[in-house]
N, C-alpha and C positions, 0 to 999 in steps of 0.2 A: 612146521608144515601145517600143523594145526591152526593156528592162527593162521595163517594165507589162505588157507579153505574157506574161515571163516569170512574173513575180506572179502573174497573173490565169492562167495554167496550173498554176501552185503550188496556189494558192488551190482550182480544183476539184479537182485529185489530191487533196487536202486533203478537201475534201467528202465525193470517192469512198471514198476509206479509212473517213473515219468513217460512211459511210454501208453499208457492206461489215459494218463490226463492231457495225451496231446489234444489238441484246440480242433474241434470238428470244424472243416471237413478236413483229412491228414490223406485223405486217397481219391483218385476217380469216382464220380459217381455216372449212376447207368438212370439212363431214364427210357423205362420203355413203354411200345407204342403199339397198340392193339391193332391196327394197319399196315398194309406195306410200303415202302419207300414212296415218296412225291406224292401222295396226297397232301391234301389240305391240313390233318394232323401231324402229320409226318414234318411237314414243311413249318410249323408252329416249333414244336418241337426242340428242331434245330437250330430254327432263330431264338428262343429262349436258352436254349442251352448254350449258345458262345456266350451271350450275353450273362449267364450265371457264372458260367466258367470265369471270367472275367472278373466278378464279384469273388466268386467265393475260394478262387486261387487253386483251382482244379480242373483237370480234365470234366466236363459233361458227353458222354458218351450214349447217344441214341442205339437202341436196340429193338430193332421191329420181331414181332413177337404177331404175326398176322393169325387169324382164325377165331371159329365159334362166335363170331359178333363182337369178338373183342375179350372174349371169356379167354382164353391161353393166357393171356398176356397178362389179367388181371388177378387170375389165380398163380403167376407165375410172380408178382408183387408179393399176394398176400402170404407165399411161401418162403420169401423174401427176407433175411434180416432184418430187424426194425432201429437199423442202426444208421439210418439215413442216406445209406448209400448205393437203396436202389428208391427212386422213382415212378410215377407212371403219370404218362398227360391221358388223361381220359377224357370223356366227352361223357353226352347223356345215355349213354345204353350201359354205364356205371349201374343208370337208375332203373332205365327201362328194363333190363334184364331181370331184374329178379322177378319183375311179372310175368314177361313172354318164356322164361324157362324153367320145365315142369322133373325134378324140383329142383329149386330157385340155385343159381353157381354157385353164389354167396350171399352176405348181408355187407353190403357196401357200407351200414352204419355200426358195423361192428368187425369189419374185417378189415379195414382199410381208415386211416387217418386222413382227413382231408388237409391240405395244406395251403393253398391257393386258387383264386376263382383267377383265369387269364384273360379268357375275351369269351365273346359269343358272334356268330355268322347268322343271318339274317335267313330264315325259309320262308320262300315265296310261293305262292300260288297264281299260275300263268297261263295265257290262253293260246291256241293259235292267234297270227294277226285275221286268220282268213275263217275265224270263230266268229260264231251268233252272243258271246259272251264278251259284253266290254265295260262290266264292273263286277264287284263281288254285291252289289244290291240283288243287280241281274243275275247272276247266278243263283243267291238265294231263293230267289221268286222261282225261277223254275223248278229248284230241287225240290219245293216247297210242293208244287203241283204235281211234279209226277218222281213220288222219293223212289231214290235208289236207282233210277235210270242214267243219271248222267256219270262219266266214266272220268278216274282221275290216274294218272300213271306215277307212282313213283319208284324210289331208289331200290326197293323192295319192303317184302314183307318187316315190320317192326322197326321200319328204320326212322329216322328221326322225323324227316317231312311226312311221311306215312301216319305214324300218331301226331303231328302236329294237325293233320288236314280234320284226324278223327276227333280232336279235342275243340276244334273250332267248329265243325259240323254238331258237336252235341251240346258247344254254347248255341247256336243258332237253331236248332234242331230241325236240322235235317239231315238224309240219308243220300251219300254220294257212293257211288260202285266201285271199291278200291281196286288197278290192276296193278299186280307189280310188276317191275324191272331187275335184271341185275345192273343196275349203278344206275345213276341220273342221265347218262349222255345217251342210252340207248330209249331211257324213256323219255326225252326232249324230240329224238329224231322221229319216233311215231307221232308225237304231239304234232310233228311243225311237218309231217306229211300227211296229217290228217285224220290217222287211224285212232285217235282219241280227242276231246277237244279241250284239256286238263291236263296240266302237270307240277305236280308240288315236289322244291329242289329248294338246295339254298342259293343263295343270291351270285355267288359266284356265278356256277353252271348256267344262270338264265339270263347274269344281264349281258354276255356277248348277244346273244340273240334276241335281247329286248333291245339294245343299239341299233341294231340291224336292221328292228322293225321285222321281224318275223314270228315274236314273241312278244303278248300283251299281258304285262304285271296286273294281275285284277288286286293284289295287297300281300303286302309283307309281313309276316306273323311275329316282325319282332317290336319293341318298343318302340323305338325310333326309324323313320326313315332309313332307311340302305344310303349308305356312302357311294356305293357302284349304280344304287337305284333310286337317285334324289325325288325323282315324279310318282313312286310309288306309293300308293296309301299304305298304310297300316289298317290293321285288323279291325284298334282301338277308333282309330280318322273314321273307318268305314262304319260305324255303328255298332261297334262290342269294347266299351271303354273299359281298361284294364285286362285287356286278354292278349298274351306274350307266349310266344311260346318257338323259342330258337336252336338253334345248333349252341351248345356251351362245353370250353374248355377248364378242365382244372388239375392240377395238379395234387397229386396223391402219394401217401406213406404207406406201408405197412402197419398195424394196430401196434399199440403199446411204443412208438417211435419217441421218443425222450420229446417233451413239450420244449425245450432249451432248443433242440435240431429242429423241430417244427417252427419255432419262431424266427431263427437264423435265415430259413432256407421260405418263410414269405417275405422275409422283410427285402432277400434277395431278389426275389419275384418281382416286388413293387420298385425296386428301383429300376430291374429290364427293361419293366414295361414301360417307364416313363423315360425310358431313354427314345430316341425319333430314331433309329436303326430299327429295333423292335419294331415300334407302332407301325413305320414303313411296310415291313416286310409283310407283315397282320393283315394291312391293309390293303394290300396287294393281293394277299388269297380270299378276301372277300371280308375277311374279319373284323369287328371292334374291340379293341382294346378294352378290357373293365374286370379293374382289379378287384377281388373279394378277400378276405382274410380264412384264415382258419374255421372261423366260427362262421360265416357267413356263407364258404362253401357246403359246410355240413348241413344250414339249413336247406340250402338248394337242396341238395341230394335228397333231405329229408323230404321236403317238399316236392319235388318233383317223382318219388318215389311211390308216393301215395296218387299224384295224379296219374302218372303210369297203368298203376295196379286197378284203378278205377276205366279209365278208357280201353287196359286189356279185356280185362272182363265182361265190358257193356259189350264190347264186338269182338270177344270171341277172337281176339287175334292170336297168332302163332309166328316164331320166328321164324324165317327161311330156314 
């Protein structure tokens, strides 16, 4: 009997080990989303995540995680096993938070492992058709003469186009009157009935109504021309060469996540994306497709962390 004990304790150490070294990923992973269902990150999300599932021979399982700017969902990561099997697709208020909140959620560079850069969406800055405003030259020259009078509407307080318009106004310097909205589509409907003559949104939101002709693209704060907004200047076209500043996706760990699961799980990334399912679907919410690694999402974060912390403070912004 003694020996059978023995065995039979053999026998599960034996189990334990090989079940210790199953091959990641051996379960569902959860990837969650600081948003509620059918937005624009939401909708990223899930087309990444079949397309991982696919790769990595696992359920990818989206879980909206909505509130605080996106803080629930991010401290609900950083709470997270660092065992690779939970996720989060984040955007730029990763970065921007820990300036606009007093004190800071977290440290995005210390609390959270970057894992993949996905795409970035294009924010634009647009006129009434029925505006005295038909360039960003023109724009500049009057903010220039009478600062702080002319009025721009966005998604709300801290939100992405909100400091994207703040950080292009203090390379050009000058002072524009930020009003906020709750979401882009209520601050479009004042703009294009009048009661503002300014609205900065991402490229989605404005090219139906720059189609339309009822909204005039004065320039797109991203890199490259908009996909959705081929006639659109850029920031850099319009006379500020090198100046970018967009809606960005990336995917996210827990701290301390095994470097071996972190390299797995972008190399996974990079194949999604270059699959024409992916890219479609991206493209369709307004988005461009551009892969970053590990190391190059962290510098984002780094980088745009610092410019964050620099345009909260020169204006004094605060979050909704």
């Amino acid at each position: 009997m003694k020996i059978l004990r023995l065995l039979a304790g053999a026998l599960v150490a034996g189990l334990g080990i090989a079940h210790a070294a199953d091959p990641y990923p051996a379960k569902p992973i959860r990837v969650l989303v600081g948003f509620p269902p059918g937005g624009a990150v939401d909708v990223v999300a899930r087309t990444l995540g079949t397309a991982l599932s696919a790769r990595l021979g696992q359920p990818v399982i989206v879980e909206n995680k909505p509130g605080a700017s996106t803080n629930i969902a991010v401290k609900s990561l950083i709470d997270a096993a660092p065992d690779g099997y939970t996720l989060m697709l984040t955007a730029n208020s990763l970065a921007s938070n820990m300036a606009l909140f007093t004190p800071p959620p977290f440290d995005a560079e210390k609390d959270v492992a970057p894992v993949a850069l996905v795409g970035r969406v294009p924010v634009v800055i647009a006129a009434s058709a029925a505006s005295e405003y038909t360039s960003l030259a023109q724009l500049v020259a009057a903010a220039k003469a009478k600062p702080g009078t002319i009025n721009y509407a966005s998604p709300g307080n801290g939100s992405t186009p909100h400091l994207a318009v703040e950080l292009f106004a203090s390379s050009a310097g000058i002072k524009l009157a930020h009003i906020p909205y709750k979401g882009g589509a209520p601050a479009i409907t004042d703009v294009l009935g009048g009661q503002l003559p300014l609205v900065a949104v991402n490229a989605l939101e404005a090219a139906p109504h720059a189609k339309a002709g009822k909204l005039r693209v004065l320039a797109s704060m991203s890199a490259k021309r908009p996909a959705l907004l081929p006639d659109a200047p850029t920031i850099a076209e319009s006379g500020y060469p090198g100046f970018e500043a967009s809606v960005w996706y990336g995917v996210i760990a827990p701290a301390k996540t095994p470097p071996d699961v972190i390299a797995k799980l972008a190399a996974a990334v990079k194949e999604a994306l270059a699959t024409s399912e992916v890219q479609t679907r991206l493209t369709a919410v307004g988005g461009e497709v551009t892969y970053g690694d590990p190391q190059q999402l962290g510098a984002l974060i780094h980088s745009e962390r610092l410019r964050y912390e620099k345009v909260v403070r020169e204006g004094n912004i605060k979050a909704d």
